[in-house]
C-alpha positions, 0 to 999 in steps of 0.5 A: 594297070591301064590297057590303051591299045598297044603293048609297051615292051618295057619295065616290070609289067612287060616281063610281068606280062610275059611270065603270066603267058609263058606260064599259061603256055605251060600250066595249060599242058601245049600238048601236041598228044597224050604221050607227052606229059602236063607240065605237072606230070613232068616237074613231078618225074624229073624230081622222083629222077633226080631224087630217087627214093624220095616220098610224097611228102617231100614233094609236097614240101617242095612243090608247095602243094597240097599232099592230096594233089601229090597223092593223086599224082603218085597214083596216077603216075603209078597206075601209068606205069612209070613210078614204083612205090616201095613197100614200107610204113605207111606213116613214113609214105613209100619210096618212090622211084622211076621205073624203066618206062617212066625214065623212057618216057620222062627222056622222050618228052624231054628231048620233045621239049628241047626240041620246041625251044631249039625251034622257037629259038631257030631265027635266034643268034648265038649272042641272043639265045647266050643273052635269053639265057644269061637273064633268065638264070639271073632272073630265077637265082633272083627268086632262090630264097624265096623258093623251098627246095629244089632248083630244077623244079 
C-alpha cells in the first residue's frame, strides 16, 4: 500500500489502519502508573475470573500462547499477590483462582478503563456510541470461528 500524504478513512485498509493502532495503544500498556495492569496482566485475570479454577494450560490454549509465557504470568501474578494456585498434580497444572486483592485490583482497573473509553467517547452521542458499538460487536462475532475459546478475552 502506497503512503501519498493524507490518510483516506475509507475501505479495508482504514479499519485495517486503525486496529494496528488501537492494538499498539493497547499492546504497549497506555498506563498512566504501575497500579494498572498491562493489557496482558488484564486479559490474564479476567479469564482466571471468569474461570475460576481454570489452569495454565487452558489459558495457553486459549490465548494461543506459548505455555512459558503463561507460566511467567501465573508467577508473576502470584508472586503479586492477586492469584492463588491450588496445590495438586503437577502433571495436571494447579488451579487457579483470584485471591480478594486480584479481584480488588482486577475491578479498579476496570472501572479506570471504563472511565478512559466514557472520556474518549464524551463528545459522542447517544446514536454514535450505539453505532460505535453495534459494528464493533458485528465486527469481532465476524472473527468468532476463527478464534478458540473465550469471547471476552
Amino acid at each position: 500500500m502506497q503512503h501519498t500524504g493524507a490518510k483516506s478513512l475509507i475501505g479495508p485498509p482504514a479499519v485495517h489502519d486503525e486496529l494496528v493502532h488501537l492494538t499498539r495503544q493497547l499492546m504497549t500498556g497506555d498506563r498512566q502508573s504501575d497500579d494498572q495492569p498491562s493489557i496482558a496482566q488484564h486479559s490474564f485475570l479476567s479469564f482466571i475470573g471468569r474461570n475460576d479454577g481454570c489452569r495454565a494450560t487452558e489459558i495457553s490454549d486459549v490465548f494461543g500462547v506459548n505455555r512459558s509465557t503463561i507460566s511467567r504470568q501465573v508467577r508473576g501474578c502470584i508472586d503479586a499477590g492477586w492469584v492463588f494456585a491450588d496445590p495438586g498434580p503437577v502433571r495436571q497444572g494447579n488451579p487457579l483462582h483470584l485471591t480478594d486483592a486480584g479481584r480488588t485490583y482486577l475491578d479498579a482497573a476496570d472501572a479506570r478503563r471504563l472511565d478512559q473509553v466514557t472520556s474518549r467517547l464524551q463528545d459522542w452521542s447517544e446514536s454514535e456510541i450505539a453505532e460505535f458499538a453495534r459494528a464493533l460487536h458485528r465486527f469481532r462475532i465476524s472473527t468468532e470461528s476463527q478464534t478458540n475459546g473465550d469471547e471476552n478475552l
